[in-house]
N, C-alpha and C positions, 0 to 999 in steps of 0.2 A: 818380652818375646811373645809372639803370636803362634797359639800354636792349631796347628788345622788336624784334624782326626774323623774317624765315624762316627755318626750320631745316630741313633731312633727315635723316630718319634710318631706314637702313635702306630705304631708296625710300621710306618714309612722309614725307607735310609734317606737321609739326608747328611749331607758333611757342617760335622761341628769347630765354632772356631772360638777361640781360650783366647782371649785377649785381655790386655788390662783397663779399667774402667776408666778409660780418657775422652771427652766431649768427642774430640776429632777425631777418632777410631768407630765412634759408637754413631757418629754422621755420615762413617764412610761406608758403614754395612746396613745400615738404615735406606741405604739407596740402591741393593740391592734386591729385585722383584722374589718377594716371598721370605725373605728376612727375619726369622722369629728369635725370641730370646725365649732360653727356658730356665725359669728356675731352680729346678730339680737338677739340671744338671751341672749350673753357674757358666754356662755358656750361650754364644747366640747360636744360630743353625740356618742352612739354608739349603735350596732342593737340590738334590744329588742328579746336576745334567749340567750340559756344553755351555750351555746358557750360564747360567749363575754361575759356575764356576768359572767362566771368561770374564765374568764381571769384577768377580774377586780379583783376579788378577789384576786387570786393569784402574781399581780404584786403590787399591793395596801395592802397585807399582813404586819401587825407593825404599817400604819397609820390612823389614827382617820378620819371616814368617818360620816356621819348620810343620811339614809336614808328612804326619804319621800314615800309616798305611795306605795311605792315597794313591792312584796310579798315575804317572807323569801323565798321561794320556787325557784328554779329555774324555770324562766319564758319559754315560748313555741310562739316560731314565729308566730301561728295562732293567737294570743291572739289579735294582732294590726289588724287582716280580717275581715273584715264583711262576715259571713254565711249567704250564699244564700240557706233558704227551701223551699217545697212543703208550701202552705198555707193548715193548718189542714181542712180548711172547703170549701172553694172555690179553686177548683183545677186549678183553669185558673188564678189564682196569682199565685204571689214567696212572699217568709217572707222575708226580708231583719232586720239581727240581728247585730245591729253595735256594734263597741269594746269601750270601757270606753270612748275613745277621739273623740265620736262620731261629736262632735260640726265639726269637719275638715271635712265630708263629707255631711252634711246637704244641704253648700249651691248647692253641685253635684245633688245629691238624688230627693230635688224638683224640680229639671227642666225633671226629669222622667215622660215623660205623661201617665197618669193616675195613678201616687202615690195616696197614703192616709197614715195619722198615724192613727194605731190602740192605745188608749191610753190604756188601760187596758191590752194589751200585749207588749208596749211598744216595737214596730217595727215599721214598712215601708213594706206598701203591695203594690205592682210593676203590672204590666198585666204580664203576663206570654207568651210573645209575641219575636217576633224574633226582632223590633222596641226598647225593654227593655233590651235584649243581646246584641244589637250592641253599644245602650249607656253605656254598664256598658265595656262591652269589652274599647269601646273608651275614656273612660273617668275616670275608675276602675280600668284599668289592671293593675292584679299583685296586687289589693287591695282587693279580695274576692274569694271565694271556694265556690263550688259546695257541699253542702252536701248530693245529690243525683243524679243519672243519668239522663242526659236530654232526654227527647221522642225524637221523628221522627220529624212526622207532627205538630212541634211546628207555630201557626199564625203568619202573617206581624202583624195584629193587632186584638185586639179584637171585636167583634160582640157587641152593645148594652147591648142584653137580658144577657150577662155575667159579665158585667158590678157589679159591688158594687152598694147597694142603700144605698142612705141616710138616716141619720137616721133623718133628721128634715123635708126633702119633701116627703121622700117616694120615687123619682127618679135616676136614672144612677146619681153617684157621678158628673162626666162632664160635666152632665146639668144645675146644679148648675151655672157655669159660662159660658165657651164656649166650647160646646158641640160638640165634634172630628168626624166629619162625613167626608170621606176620598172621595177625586177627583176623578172622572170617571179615570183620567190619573194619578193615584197618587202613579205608576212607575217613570212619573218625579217628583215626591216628593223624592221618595228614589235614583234616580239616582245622585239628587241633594246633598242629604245631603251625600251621597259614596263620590264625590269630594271634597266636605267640609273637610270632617275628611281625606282625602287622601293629602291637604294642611294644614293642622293642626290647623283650626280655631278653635276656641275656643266653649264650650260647649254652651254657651250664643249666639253666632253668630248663630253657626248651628238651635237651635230652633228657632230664630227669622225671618231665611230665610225661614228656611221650614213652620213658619207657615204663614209666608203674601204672599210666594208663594204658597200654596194652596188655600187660598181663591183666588188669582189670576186666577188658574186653574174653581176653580171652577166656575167663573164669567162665563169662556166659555165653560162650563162643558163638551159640545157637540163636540169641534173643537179642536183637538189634538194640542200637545203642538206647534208643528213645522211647524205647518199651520197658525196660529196665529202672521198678521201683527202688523207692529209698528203701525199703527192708532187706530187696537184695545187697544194695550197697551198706548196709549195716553188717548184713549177713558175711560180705568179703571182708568187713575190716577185721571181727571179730575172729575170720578166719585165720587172716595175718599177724591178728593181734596174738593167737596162738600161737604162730612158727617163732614168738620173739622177737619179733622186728624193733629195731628202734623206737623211740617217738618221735626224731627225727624223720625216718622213711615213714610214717604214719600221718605224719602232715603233708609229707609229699606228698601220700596216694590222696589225701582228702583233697590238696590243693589242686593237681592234677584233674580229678573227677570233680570237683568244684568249678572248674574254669569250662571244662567243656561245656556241664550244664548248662550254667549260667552267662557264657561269655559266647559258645557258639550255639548252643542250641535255643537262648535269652529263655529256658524257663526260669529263671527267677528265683523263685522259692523252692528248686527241686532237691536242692541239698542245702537248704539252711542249718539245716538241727541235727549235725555230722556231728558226734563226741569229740572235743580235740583231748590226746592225752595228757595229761597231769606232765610239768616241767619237771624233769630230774631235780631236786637238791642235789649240789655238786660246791663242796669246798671251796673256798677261792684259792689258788696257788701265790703264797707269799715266799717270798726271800727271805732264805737264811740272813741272820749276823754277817757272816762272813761272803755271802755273795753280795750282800749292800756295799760291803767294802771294797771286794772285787769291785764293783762297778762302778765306785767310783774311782777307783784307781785308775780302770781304763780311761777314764779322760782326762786329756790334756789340756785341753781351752779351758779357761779359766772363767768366761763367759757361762759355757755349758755345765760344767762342776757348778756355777753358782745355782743355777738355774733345778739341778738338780735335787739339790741341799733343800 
């Protein structure tokens, strides 16, 4: 039996189809435009629209198929986008309305500074800011539609007093934890994170440079980025090195302030000889006796019990 259901791949929906590994099944979806097989999920896949889906039908015509969550309807490419609105009440958000397989963009969406979920309308309200277009552009593209024309004079970022209030303090949603107040120079914030995404770090790296490089900035709020020797910068680690911080966030701040130097502003040698901290000694976590046993007892396959012995 053939069986057809959703699939992701890649944050894309496409419809996935279970079949058994027969030449003549695996010729018949092979002839289908855009076609892929995945391993991870021992199924093939193909693009979720009118097209491929007509196709199926018509080369899979005579055999017994079933199909899960599907719509009888011929499905429509939009369906897999997240809609990008006007918010009805605050005009300085966007609505962000994800598609059934929302779970694949959640963990993109909260690293959006200044998200919220609306639960009663059951979205993702975003700032409405040029800061919000460049992470969706960088990190969505090709994953969402405008459902309206964008203005002109859209902001870097938002003003406070436009801010969301909470509904438990009464305050700018922000203030709540760490409240986004933007560097006298925080041109090198943005020029920083243009390079980021122009080496194709990852969504995680990019927020974590830009945000310990800005409170960097901000330590010398006064003294432009390019004026600012290495003693000062010794001077802030040692600062932080004070509050406790990890050696984890310790390598951020160096790597952060290390890419600017060297990667946009190309001095070079301007932070070579940055102290890295000493790696934790940290145990290794080994298995009890009896959770070896546990675990092997979880399995069934006789293959993978071997495998595991």
């Amino acid at each position: 039996m053939i069986n057809v259901h959703n699939f992701v791949s890649k944050l894309e929906k496409r419809i996935g189809i279970s079949m058994p590994n027969e030449v003549s099944l695996t010729d018949r979806i092979r002839q289908i435009k855009g076609a892929r097989w995945s391993p991870l999920g021992r199924c093939w896949h193909i693009p979720y629209n009118k097209e491929a889906w007509t196709q199926f039908i018509t080369l899979f015509e005579g055999i017994d198929y079933e199909v899960e969550k599907l719509p009888e309807k011929a499905v429509s490419a939009n369906d897999a986008l997240i809609k990008v609105l006007l918010h009805p009440i605050n005009h300085h958000y966007l609505r962000l309305q994800l598609p059934a397989d929302y779970y694949t963009y959640l963990p993109i969406i909260k690293n959006i500074h200044g998200r919220r979920y609306d639960m009663e309308a059951n979205s993702w309200d975003i700032p409405y800011t040029q800061l919000s277009l460049r992470f969706l552009d960088t990190y969505l593209g090709g994953k969402y539609i405008f459902e309206f024309s964008l203005k002109q004079d859209i902001p870097e970022n938002l003003p406070s007093e436009h801010l969301f209030l909470s509904k438990k303090s009464n305050l700018p949603i922000d203030n709540e934890k760490d409240k986004y107040i933007p560097a006298k120079y925080e041109s090198a914030v943005v020029a920083l994170e243009e390079q980021l995404r122009l080496k194709r770090y990852s969504f995680r790296t990019v927020k974590s440079y830009k945000n310990s490089f800005r409170l960097f900035l901000k330590y010398y709020d006064n003294t432009p980025p390019e004026d600012i020797t290495e003693a000062q910068i010794r001077a802030y680690l040692s600062y932080k090195v004070a509050q406790k911080i990890s050696e984890s966030y310790q390598n951020q701040i160096i790597n952060g302030i290390k890419f600017y130097y060297e990667k946009v502003l190309m001095q070079e040698r301007k932070t070579y000889y940055l102290p890295r901290p000493k790696k934790p000694e940290k145990l290794p976590n080994v298995l009890t006796e009896e959770e070896v046993v546990k675990l092997l007892q979880s399995v069934d396959n006789l293959k993978h019990k071997l495998i595991m012995i």
